[in-house]
LUMDO-127383 format. One record per residue: residue number from 1; residue in three letters; x, y, z of N, C-alpha, C, CB in turn. Coordinates in pm, 1 decimal. Atoms other than C-alpha are relative to their C-alpha. Glycine has a CB too. Layout:
// residues N
- n, res, n.x, n.y, n.z, ca.x, ca.y, ca.z, c.x, c.y, c.z, cb.x, cb.y, cb.z
- NUM, ALA, X, Y, Z, X, Y, Z, X, Y, Z, X, Y, Z
...
// end
This chain:
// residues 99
- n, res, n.x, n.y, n.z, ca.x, ca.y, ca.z, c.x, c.y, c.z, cb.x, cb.y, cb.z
- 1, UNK, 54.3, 133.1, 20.9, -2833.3, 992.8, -1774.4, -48.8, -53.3, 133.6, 105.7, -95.0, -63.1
- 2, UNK, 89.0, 48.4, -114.0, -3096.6, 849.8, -1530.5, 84.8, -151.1, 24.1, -189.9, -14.5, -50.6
- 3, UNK, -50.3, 100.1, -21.5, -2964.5, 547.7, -1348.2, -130.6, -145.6, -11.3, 74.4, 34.9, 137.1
- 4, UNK, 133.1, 55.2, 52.0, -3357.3, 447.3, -1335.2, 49.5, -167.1, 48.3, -36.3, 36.5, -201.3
- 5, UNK, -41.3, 116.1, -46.2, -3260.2, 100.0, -1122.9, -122.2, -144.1, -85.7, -7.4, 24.1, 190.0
- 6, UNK, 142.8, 94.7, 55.8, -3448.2, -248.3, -1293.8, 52.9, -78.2, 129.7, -12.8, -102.1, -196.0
- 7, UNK, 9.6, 85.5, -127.9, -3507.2, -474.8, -993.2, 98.4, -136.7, -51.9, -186.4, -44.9, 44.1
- 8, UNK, -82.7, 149.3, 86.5, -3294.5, -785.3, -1232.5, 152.0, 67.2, 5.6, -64.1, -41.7, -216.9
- 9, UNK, -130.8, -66.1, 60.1, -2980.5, -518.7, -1273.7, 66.0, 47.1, 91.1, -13.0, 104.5, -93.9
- 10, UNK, -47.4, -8.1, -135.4, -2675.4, -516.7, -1035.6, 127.1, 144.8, -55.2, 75.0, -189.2, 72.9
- 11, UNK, -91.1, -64.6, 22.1, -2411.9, -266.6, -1074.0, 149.3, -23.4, 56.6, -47.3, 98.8, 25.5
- 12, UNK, -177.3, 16.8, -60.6, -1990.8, -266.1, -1044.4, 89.8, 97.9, -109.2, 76.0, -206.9, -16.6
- 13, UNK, -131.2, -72.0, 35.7, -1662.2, -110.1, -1139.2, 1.5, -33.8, -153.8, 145.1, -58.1, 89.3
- 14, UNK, -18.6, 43.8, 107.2, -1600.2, -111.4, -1476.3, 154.5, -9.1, -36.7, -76.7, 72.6, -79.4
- 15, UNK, -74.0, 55.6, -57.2, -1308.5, -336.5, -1505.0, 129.8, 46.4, -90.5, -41.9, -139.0, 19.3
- 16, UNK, -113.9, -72.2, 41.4, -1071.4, -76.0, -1679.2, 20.3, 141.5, 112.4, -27.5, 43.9, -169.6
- 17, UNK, -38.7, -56.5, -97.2, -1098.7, 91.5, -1342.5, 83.4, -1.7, 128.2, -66.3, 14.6, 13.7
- 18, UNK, -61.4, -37.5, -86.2, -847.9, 176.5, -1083.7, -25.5, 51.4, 134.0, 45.2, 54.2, -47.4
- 19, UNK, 38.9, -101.3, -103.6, -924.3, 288.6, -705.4, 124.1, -44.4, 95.0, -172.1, -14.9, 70.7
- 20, UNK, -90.2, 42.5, -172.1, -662.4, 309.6, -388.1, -79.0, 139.9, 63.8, 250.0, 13.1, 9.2
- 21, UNK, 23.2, -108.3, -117.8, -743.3, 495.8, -59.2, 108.0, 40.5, -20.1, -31.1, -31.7, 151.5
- 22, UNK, -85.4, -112.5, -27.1, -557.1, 813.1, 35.2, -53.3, 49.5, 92.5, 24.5, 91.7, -94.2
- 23, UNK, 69.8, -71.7, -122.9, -633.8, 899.7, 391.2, -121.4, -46.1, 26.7, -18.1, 141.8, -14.1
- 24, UNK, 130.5, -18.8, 9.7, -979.5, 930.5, 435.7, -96.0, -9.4, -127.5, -7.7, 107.5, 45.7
- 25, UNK, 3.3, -34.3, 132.9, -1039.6, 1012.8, 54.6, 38.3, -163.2, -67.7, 117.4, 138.7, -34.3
- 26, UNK, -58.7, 71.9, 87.7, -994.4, 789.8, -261.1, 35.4, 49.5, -146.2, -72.4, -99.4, -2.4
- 27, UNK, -21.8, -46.9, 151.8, -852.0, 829.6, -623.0, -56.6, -105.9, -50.2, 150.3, 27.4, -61.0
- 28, UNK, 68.9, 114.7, 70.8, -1052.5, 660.4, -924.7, 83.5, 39.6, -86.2, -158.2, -17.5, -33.6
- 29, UNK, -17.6, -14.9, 113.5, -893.7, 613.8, -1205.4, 17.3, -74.5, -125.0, 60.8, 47.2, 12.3
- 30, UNK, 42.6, 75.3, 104.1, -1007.4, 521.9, -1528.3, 125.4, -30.8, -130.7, -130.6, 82.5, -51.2
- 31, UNK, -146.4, 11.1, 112.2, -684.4, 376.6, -1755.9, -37.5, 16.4, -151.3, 82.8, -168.7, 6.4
- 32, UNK, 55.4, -31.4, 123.0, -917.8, 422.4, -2070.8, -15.3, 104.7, -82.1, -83.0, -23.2, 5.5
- 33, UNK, -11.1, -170.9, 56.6, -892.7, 798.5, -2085.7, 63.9, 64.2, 85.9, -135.0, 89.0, -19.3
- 34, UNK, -60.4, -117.1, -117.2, -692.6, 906.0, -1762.7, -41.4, 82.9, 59.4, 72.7, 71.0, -23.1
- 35, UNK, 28.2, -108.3, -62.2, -937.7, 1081.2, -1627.7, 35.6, -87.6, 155.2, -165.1, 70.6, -40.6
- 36, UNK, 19.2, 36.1, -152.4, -902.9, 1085.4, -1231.5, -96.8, 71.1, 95.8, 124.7, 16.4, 63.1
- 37, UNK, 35.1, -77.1, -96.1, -1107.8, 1150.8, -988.2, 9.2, -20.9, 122.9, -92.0, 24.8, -11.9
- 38, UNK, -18.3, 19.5, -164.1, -1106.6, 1209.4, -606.6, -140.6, 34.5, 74.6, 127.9, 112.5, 65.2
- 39, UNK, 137.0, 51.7, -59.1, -1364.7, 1086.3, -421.8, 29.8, 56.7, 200.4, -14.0, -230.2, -38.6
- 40, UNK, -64.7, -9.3, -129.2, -1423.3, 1174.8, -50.1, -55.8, -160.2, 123.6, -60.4, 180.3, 63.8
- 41, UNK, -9.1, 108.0, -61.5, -1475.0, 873.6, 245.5, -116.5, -91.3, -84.1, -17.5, 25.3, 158.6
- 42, UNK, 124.3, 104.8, 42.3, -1830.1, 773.8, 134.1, -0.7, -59.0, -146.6, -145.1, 78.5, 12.9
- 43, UNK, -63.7, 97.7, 165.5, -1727.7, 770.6, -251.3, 100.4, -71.1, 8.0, 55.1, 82.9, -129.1
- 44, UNK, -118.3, 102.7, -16.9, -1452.0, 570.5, -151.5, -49.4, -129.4, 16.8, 91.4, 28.1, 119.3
- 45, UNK, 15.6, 141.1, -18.7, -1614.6, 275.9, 4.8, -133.0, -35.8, -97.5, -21.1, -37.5, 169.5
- 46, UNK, 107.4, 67.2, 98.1, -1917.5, 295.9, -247.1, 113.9, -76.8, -93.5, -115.4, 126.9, -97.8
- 47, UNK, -87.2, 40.7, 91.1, -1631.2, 271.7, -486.5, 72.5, -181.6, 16.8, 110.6, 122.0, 14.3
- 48, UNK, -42.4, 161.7, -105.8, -1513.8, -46.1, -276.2, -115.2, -84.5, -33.9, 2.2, 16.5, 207.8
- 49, UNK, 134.8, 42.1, 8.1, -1843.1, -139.4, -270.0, -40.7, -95.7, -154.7, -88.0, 147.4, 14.1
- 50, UNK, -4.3, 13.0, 124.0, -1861.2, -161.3, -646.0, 89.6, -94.4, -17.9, 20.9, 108.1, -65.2
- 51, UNK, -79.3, 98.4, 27.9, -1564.2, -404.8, -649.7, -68.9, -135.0, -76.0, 60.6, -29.1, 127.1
- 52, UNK, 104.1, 146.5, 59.6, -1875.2, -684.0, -679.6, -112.1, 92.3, -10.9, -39.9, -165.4, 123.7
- 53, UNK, 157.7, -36.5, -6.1, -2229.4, -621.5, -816.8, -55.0, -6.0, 112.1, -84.0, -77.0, -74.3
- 54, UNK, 175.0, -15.7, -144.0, -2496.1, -477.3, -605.9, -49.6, 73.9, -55.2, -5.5, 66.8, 182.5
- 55, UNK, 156.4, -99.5, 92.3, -2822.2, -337.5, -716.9, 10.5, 122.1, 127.8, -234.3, -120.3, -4.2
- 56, UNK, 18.7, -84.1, -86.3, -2849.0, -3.9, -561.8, -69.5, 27.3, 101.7, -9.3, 56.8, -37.1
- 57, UNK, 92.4, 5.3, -170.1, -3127.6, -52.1, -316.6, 137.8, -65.8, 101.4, -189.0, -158.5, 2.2
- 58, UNK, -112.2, 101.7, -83.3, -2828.1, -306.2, -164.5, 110.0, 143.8, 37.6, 96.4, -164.4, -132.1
- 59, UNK, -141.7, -131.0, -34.2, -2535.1, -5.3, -158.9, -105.6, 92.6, 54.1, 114.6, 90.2, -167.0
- 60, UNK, 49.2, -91.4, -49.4, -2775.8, 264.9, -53.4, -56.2, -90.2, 203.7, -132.0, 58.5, -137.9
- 61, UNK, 28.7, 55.5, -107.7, -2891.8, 31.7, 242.7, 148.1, -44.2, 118.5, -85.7, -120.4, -58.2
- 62, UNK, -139.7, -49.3, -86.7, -2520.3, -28.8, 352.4, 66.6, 107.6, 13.3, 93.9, -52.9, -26.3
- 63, UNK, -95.0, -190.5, -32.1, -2405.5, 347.7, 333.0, -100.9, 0.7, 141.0, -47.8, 204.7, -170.5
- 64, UNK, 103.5, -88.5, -131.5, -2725.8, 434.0, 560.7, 24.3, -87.4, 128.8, -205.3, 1.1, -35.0
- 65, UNK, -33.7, 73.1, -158.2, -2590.5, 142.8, 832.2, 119.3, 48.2, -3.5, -2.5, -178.2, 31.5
- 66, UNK, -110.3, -42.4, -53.2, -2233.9, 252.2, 822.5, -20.0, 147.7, -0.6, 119.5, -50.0, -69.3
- 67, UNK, -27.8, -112.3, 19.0, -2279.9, 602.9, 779.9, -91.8, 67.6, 111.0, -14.8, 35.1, -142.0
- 68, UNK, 99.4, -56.4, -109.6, -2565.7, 659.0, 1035.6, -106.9, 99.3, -60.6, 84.6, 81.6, 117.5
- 69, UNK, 77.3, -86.7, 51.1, -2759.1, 831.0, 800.6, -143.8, -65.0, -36.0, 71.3, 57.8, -111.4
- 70, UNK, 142.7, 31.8, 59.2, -3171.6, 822.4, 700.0, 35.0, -116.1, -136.6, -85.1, 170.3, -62.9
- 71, UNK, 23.1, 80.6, 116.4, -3238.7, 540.9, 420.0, -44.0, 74.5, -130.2, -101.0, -98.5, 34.9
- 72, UNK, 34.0, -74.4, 92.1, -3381.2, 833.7, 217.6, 105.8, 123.7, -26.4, -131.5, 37.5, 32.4
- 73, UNK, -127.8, -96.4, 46.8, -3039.7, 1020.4, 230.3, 75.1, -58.9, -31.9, 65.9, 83.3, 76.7
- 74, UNK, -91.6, 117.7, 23.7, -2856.3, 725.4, 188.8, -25.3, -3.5, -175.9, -54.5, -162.4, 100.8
- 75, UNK, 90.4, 70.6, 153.6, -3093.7, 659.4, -160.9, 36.3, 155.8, -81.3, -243.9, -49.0, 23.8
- 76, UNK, -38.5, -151.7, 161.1, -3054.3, 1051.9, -307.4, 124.7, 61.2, 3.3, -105.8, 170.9, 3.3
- 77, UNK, -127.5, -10.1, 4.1, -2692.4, 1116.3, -227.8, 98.9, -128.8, -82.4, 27.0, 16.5, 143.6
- 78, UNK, -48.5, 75.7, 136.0, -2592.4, 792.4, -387.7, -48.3, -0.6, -130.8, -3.6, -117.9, 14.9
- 79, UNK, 104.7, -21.7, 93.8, -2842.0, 793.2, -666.9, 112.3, 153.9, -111.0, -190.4, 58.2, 114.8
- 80, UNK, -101.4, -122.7, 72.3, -2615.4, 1142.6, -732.7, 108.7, -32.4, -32.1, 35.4, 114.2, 73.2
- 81, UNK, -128.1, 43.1, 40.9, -2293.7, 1015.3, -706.2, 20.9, -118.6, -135.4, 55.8, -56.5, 133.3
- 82, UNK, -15.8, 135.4, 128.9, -2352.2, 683.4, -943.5, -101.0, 66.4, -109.4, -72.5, -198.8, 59.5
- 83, UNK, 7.6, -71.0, 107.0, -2502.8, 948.2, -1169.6, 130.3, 57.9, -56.9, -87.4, 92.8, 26.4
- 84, UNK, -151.0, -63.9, 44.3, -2161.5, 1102.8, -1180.8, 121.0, -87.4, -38.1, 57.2, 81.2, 117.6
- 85, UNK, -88.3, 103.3, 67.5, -1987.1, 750.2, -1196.4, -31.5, -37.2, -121.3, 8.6, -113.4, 65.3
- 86, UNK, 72.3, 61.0, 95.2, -2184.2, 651.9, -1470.8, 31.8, 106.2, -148.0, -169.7, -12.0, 59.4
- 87, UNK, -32.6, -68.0, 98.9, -2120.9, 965.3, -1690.1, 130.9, 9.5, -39.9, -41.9, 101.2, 15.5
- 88, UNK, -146.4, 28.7, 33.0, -1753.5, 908.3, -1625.2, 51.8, -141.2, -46.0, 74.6, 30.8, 117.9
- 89, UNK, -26.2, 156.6, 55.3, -1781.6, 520.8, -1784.1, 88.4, -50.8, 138.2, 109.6, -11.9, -179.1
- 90, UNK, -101.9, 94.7, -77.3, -1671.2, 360.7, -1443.1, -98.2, -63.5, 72.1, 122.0, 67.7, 96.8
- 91, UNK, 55.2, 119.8, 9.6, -1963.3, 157.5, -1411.9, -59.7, -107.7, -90.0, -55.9, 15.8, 50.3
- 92, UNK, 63.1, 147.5, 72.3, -2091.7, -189.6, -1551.1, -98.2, -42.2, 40.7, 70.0, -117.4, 5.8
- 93, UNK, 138.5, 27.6, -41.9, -2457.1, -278.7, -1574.7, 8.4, -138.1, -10.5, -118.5, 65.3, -83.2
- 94, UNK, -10.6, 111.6, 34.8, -2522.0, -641.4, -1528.4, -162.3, -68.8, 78.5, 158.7, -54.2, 47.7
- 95, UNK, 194.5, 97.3, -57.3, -2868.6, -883.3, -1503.7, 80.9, -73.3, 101.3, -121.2, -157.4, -151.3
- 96, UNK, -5.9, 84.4, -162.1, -2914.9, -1059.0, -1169.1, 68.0, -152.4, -54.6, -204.3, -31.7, 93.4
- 97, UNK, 26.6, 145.9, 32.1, -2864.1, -1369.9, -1344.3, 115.4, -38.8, -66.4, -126.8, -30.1, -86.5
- 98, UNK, -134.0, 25.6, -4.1, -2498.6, -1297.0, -1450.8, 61.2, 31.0, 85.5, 56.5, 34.1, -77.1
- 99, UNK, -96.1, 19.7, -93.4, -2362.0, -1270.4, -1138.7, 77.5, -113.7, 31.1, -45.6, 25.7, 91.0
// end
């Protein structure tokens, strides 16, 4: 499933989700089906990240300042990962206008 961003639509945790750090690393876990997963630093603080809506241009633009990375590695490495949150139901789509 394409994440396909609308410029009105913010993204967050979906609020039967679970995250703590572990080291470096984080665990997600979803209390709706028990799945868990383990994330490593950068899925951790997206995961953080996600606590409040942000449209993905917004999270891809703060990975690439903390992380020191290109804006166009920042955009297709997340883009992957919140493909993989998204198939595991642990995000929530929401219009700009319910924040």
């Amino acid at each position: 499933m394409s994440l396909n961003e609308k410029p009105s639509e913010s993204l967050s945790l979906n609020p039967r989700i679970r995250h703590r750090a572990v080291g470096d690393d984080g665990v997600v876990v979803h209390l709706d089906n028990g799945r868990v997963m383990v994330v490593n630093e950068v899925g951790r603080r997206v995961v953080e990240l996600l606590s409040q809506p942000h449209a993905e241009s917004e999270l891809a633009r703060r990975l690439a300042d903390e992380f020191e990375v290109t804006a166009e590695q920042a955009e297709t490495d997340l883009r992957v990962f919140l493909e993989q949150l998204d198939s595991e139901q642990v995000l929530t789509r929401h219009s700009r206008g319910a924040e």
